[in-house]
N, CA, C and O atoms as a GROMACS GRO file, in nm:
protein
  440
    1UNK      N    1   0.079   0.740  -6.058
    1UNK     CA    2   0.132   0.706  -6.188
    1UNK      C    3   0.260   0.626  -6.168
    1UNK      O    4   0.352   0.677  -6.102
    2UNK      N    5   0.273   0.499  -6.222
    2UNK     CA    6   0.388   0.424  -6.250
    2UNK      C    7   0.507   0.481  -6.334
    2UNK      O    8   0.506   0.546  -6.438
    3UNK      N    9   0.618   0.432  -6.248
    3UNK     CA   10   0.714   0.512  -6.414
    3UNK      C   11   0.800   0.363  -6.425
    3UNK      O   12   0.844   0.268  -6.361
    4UNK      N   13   0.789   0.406  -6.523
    4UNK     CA   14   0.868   0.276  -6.615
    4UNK      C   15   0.972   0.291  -6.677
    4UNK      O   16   0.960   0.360  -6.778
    5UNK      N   17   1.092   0.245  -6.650
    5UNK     CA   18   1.202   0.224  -6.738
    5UNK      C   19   1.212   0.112  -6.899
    5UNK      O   20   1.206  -0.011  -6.890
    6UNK      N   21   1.221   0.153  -6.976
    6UNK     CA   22   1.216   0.024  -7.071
    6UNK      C   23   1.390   0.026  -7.078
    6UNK      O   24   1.468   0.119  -7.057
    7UNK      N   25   1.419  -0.143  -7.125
    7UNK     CA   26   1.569  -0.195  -7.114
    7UNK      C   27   1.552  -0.208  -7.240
    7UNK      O   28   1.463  -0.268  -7.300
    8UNK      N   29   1.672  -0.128  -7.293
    8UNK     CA   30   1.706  -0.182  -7.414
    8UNK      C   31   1.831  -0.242  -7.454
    8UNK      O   32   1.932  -0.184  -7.415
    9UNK      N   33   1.848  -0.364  -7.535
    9UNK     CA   34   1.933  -0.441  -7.608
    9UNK      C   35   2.025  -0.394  -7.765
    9UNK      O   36   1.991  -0.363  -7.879
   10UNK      N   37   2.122  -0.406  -7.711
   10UNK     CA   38   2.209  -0.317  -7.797
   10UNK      C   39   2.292  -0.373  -7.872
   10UNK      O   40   2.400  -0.402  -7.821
   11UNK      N   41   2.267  -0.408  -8.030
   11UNK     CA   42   2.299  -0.574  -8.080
   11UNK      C   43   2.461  -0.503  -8.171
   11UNK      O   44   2.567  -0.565  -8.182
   12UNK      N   45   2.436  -0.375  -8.218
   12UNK     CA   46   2.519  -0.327  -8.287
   12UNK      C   47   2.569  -0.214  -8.233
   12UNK      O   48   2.501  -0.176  -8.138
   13UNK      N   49   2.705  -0.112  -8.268
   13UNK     CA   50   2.750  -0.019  -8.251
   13UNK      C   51   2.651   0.098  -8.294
   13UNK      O   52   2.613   0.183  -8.214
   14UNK      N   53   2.609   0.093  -8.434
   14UNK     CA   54   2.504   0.176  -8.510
   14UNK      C   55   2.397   0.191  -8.379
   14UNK      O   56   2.344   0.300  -8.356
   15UNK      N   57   2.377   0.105  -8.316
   15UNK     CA   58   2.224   0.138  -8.241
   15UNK      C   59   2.230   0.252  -8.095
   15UNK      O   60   2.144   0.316  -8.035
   16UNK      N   61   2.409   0.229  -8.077
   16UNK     CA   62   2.426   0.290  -7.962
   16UNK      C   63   2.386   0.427  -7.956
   16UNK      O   64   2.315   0.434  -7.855
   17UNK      N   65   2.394   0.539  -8.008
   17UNK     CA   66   2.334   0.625  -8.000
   17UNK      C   67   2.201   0.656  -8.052
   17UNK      O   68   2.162   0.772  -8.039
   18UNK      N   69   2.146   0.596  -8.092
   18UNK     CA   70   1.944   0.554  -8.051
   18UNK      C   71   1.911   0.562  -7.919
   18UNK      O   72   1.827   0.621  -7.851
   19UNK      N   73   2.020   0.471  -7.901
   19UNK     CA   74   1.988   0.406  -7.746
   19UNK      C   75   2.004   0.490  -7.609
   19UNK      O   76   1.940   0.489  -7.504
   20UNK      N   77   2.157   0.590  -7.669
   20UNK     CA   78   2.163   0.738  -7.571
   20UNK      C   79   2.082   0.799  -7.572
   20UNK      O   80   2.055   0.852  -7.464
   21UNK      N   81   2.017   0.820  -7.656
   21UNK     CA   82   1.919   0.935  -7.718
   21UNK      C   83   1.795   0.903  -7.624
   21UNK      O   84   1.742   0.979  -7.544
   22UNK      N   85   1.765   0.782  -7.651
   22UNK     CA   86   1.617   0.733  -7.611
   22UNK      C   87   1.618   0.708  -7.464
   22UNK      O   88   1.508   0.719  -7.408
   23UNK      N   89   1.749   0.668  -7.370
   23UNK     CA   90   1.764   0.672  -7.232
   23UNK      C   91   1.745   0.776  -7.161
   23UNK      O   92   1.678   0.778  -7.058
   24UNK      N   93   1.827   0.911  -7.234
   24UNK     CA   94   1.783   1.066  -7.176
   24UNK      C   95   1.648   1.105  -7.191
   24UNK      O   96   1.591   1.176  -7.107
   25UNK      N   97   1.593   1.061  -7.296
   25UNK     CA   98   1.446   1.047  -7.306
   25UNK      C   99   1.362   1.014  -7.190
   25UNK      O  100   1.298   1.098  -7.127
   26UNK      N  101   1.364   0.891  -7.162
   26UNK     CA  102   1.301   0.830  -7.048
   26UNK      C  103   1.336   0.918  -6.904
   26UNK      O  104   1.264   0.984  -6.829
   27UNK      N  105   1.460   0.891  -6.905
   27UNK     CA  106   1.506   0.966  -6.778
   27UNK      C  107   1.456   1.106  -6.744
   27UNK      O  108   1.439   1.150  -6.630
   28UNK      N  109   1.430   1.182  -6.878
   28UNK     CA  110   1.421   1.346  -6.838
   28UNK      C  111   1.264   1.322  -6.800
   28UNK      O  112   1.214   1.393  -6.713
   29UNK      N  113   1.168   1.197  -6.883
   29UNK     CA  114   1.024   1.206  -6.859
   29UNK      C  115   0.995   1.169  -6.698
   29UNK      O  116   0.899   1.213  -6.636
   30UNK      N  117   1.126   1.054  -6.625
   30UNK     CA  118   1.090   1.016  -6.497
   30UNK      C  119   1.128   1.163  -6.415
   30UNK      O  120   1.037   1.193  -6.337
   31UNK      N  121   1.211   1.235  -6.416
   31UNK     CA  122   1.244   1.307  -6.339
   31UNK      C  123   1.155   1.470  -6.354
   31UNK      O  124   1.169   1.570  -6.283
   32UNK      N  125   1.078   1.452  -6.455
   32UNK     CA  126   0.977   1.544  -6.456
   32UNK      C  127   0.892   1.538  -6.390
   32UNK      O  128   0.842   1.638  -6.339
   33UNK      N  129   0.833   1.378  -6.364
   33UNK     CA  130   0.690   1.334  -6.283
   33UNK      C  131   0.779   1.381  -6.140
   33UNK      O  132   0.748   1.487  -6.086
   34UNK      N  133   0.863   1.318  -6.096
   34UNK     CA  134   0.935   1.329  -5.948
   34UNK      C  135   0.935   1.484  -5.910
   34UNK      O  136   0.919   1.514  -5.791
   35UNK      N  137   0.949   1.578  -6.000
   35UNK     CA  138   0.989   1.697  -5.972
   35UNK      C  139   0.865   1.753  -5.939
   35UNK      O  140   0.866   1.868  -5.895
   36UNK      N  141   0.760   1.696  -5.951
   36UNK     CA  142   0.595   1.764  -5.916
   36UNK      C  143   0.508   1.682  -5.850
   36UNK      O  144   0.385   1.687  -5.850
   37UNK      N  145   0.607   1.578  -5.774
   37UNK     CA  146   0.562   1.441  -5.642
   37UNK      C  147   0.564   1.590  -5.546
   37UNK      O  148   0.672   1.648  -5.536
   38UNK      N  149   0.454   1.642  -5.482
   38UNK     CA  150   0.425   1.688  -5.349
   38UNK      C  151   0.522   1.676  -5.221
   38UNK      O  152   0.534   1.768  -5.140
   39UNK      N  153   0.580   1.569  -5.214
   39UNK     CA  154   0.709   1.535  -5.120
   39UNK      C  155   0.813   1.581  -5.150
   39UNK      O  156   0.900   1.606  -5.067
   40UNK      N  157   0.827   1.604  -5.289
   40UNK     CA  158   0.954   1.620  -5.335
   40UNK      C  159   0.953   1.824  -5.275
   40UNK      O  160   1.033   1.876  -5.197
   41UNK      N  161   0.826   1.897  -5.352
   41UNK     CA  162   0.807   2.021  -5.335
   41UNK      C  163   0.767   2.088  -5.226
   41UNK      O  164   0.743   2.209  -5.227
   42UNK      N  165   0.758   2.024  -5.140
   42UNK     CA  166   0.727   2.002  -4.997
   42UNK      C  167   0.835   2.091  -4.910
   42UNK      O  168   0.948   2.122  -4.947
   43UNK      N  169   0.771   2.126  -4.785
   43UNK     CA  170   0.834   2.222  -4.689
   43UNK      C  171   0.895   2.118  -4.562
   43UNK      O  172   0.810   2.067  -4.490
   44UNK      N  173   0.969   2.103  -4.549
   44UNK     CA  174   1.003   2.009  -4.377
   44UNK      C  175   1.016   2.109  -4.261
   44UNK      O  176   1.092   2.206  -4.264
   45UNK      N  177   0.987   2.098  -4.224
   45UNK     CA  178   1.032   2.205  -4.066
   45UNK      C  179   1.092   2.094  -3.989
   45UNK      O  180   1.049   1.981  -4.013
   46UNK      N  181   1.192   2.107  -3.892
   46UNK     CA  182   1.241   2.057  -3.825
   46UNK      C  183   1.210   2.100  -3.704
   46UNK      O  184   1.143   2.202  -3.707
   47UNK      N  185   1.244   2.045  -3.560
   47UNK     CA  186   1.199   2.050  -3.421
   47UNK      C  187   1.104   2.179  -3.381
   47UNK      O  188   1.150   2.274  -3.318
   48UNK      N  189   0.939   2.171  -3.432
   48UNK     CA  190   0.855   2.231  -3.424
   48UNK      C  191   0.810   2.208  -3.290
   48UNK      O  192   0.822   2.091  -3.252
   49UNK      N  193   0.757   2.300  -3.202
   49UNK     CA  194   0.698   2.246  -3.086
   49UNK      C  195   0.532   2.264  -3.079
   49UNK      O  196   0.487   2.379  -3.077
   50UNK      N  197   0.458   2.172  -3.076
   50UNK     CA  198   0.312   2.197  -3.091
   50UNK      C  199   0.221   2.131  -2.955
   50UNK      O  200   0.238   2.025  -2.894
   51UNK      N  201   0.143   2.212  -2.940
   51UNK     CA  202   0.082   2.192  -2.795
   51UNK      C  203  -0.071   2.191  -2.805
   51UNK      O  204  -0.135   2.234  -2.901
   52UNK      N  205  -0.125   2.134  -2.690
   52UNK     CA  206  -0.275   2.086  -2.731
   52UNK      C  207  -0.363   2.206  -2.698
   52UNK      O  208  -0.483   2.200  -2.671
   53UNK      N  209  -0.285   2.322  -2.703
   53UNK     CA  210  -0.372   2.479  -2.805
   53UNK      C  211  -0.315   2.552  -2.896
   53UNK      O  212  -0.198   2.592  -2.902
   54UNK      N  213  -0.403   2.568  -2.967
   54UNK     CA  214  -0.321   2.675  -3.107
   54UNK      C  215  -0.173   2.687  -3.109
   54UNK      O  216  -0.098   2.750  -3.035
   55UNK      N  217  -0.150   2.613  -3.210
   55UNK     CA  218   0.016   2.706  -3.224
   55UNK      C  219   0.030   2.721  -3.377
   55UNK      O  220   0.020   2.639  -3.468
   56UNK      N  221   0.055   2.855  -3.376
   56UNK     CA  222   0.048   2.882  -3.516
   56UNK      C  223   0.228   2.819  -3.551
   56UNK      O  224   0.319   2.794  -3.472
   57UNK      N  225   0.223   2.812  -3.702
   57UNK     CA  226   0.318   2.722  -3.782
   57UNK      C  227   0.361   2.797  -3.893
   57UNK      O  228   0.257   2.833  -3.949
   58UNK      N  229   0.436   2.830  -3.942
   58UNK     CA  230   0.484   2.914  -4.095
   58UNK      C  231   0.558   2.800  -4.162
   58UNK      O  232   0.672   2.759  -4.141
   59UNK      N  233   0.443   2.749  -4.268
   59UNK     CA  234   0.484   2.662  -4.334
   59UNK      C  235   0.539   2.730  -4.472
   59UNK      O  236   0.629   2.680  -4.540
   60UNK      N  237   0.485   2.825  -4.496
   60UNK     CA  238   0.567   2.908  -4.637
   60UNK      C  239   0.531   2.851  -4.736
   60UNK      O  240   0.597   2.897  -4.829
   61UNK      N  241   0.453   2.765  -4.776
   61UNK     CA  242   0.425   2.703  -4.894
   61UNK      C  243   0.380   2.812  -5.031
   61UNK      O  244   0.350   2.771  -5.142
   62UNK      N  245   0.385   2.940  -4.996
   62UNK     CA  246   0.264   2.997  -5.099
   62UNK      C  247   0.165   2.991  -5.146
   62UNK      O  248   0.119   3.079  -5.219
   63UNK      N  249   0.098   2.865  -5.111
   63UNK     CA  250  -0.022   2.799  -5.088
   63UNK      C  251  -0.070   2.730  -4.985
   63UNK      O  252   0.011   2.695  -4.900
   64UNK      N  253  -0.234   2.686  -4.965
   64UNK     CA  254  -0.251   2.619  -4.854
   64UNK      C  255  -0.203   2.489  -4.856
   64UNK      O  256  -0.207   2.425  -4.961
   65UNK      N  257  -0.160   2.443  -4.758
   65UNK     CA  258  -0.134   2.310  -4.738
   65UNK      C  259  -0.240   2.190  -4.733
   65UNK      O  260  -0.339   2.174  -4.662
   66UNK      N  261  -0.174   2.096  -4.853
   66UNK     CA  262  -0.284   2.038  -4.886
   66UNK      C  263  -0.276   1.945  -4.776
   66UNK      O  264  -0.376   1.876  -4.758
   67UNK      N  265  -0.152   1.926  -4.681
   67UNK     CA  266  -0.160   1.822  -4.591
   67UNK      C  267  -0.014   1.855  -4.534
   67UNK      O  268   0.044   1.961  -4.558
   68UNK      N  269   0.051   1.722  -4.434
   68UNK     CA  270   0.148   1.734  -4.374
   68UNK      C  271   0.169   1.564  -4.294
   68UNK      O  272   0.070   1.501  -4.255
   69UNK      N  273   0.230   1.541  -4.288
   69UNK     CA  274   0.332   1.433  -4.248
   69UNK      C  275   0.441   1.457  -4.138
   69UNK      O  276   0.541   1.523  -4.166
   70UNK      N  277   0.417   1.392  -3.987
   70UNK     CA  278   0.412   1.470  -3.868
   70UNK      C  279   0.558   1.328  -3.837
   70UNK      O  280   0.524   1.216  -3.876
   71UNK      N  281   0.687   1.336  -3.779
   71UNK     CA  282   0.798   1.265  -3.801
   71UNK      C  283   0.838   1.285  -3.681
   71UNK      O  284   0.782   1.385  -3.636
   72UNK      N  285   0.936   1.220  -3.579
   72UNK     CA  286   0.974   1.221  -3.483
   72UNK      C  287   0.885   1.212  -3.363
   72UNK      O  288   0.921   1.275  -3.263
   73UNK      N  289   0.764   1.137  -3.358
   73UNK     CA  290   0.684   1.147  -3.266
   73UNK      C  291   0.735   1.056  -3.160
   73UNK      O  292   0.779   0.944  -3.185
   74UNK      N  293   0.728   1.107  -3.045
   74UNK     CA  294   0.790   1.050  -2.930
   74UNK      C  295   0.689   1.004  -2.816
   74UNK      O  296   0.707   0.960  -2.703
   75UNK      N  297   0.589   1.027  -2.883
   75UNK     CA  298   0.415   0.916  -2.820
   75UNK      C  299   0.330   0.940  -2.882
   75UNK      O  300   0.335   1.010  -2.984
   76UNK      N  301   0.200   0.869  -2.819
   76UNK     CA  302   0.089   0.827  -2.884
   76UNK      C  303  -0.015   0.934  -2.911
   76UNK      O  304  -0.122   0.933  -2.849
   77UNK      N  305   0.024   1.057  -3.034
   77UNK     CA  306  -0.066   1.181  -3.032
   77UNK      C  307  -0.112   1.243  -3.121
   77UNK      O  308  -0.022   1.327  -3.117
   78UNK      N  309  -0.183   1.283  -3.211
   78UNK     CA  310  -0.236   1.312  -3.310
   78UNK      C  311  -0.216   1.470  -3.318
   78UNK      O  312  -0.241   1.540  -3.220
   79UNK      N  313  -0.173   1.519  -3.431
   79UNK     CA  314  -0.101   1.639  -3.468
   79UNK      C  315  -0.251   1.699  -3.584
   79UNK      O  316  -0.270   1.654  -3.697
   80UNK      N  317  -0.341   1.810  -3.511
   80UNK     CA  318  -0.402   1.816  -3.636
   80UNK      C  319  -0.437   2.001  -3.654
   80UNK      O  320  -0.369   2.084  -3.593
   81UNK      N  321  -0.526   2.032  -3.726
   81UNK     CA  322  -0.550   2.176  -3.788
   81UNK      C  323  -0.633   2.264  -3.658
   81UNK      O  324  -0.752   2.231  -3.657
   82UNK      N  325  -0.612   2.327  -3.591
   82UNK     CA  326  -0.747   2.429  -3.542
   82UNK      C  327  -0.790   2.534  -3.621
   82UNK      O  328  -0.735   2.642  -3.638
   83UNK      N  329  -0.921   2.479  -3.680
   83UNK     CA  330  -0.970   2.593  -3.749
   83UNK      C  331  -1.024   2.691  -3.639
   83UNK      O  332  -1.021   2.808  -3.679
   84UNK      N  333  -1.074   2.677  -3.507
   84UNK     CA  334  -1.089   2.793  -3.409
   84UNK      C  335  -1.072   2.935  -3.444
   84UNK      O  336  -1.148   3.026  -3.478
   85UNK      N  337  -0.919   2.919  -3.417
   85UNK     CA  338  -0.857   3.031  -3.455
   85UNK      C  339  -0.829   3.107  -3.609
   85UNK      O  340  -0.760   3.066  -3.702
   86UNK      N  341  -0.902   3.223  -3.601
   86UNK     CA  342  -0.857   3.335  -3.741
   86UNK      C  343  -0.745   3.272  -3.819
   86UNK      O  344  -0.685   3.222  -3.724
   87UNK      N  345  -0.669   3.235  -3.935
   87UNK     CA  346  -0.560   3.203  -3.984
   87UNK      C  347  -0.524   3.351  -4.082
   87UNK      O  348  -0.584   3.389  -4.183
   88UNK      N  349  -0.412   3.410  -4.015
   88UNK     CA  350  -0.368   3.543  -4.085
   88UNK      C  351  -0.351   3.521  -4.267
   88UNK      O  352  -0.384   3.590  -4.364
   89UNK      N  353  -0.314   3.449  -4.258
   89UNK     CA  354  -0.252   3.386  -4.429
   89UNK      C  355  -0.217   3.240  -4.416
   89UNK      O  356  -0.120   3.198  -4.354
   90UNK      N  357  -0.327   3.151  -4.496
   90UNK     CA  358  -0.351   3.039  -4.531
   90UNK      C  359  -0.208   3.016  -4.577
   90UNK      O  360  -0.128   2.949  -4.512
   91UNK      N  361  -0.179   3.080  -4.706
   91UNK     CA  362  -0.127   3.076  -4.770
   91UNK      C  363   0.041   3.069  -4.735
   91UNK      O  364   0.123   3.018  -4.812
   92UNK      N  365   0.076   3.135  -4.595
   92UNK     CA  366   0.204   3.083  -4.550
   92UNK      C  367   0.215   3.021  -4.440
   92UNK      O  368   0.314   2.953  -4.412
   93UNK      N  369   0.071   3.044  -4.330
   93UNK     CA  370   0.055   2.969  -4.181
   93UNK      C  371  -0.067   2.886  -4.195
   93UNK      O  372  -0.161   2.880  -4.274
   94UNK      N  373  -0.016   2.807  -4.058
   94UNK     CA  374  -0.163   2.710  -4.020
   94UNK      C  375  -0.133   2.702  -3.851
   94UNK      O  376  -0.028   2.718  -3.788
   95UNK      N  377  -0.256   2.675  -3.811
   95UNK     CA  378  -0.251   2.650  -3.660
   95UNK      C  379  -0.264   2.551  -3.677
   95UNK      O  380  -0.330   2.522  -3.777
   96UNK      N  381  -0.198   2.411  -3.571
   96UNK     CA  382  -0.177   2.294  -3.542
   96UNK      C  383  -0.171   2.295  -3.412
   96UNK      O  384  -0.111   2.376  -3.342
   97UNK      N  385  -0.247   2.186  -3.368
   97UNK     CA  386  -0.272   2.156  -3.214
   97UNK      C  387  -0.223   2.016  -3.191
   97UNK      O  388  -0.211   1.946  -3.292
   98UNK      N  389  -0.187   1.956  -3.056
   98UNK     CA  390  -0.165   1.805  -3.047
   98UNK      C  391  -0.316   1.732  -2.987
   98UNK      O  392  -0.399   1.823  -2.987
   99UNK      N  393  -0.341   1.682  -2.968
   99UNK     CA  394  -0.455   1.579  -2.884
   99UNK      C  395  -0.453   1.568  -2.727
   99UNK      O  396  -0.547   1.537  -2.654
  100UNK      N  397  -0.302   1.605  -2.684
  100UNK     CA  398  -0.235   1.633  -2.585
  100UNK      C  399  -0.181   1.648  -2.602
  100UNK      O  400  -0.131   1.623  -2.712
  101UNK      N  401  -0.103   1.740  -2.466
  101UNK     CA  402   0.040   1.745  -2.446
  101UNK      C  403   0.104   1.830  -2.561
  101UNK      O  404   0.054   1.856  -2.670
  102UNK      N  405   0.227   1.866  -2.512
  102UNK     CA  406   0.353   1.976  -2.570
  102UNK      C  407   0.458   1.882  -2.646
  102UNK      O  408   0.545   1.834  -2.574
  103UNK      N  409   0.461   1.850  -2.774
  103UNK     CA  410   0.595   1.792  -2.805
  103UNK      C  411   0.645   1.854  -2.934
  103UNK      O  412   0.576   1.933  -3.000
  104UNK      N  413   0.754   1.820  -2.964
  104UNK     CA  414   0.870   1.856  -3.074
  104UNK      C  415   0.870   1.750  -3.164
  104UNK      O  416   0.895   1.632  -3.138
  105UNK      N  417   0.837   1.806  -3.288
  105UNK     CA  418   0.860   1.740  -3.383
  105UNK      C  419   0.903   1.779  -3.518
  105UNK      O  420   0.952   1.888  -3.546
  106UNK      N  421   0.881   1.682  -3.598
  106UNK     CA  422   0.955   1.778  -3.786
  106UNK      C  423   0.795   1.711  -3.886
  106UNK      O  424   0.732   1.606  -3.902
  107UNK      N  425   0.795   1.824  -3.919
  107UNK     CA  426   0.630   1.860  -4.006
  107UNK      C  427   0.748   1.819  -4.153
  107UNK      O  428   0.868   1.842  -4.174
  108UNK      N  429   0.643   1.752  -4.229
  108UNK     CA  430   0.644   1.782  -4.380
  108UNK      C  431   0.508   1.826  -4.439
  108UNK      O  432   0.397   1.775  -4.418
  109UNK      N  433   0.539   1.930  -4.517
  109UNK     CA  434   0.370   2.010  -4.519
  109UNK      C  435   0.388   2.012  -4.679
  109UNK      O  436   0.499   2.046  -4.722
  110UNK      N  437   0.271   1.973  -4.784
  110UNK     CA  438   0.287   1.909  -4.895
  110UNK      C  439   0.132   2.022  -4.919
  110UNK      O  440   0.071   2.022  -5.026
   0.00000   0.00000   0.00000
């Protein structure tokens, strides 16, 4: 969804508070959509270490994670789910494996 600001032109004194009125308007409608952008409500973990077997993760979301956004990668490696392993609670963990190799990174889990 696009959000749109409309500009308004303010020819008289009389109009100026229309014009307050109708700016908090807009503004409270953009910052409603932002407040329920997934990124915004989103978990970051910082210097996670994940290795190419199971490592379980406490993302805390209270729900499952609909996804995640993998930051600080320091080579060429793909960060993904092992369903393998039992998951105690979806709902606050996930196991994540690398493709290889042991590295540190910062998860955003959405």
């Amino acid at each position: 969804m696009a959000l749109e600001f409309r500009r308004q032109v303010i020819a008289d004194k009389e109009q100026v508070v229309d014009a307050i009125n109708d700016t908090q308007e807009q503004i409270f409608n953009i910052v409603r959509v932002l407040n329920k952008s997934p990124t915004v409500t989103g978990v970051l973990l910082k210097n996670i270490t994940i290795g190419s077997t199971p490592t379980l993760v406490r993302h805390g979301l209270g729900y499952n994670a609909q996804g995640w956004i993998v930051t600080n990668k320091s080579a060429n490696f793909e960060v993904y789910q092992d369903i393998s392993v039992s998951n105690p609670d979806a709902s606050q963990f996930i196991y994540l494996r690398t493709s290889s190799g042991s590295y540190t990174v910062n998860i955003l889990f959405i």
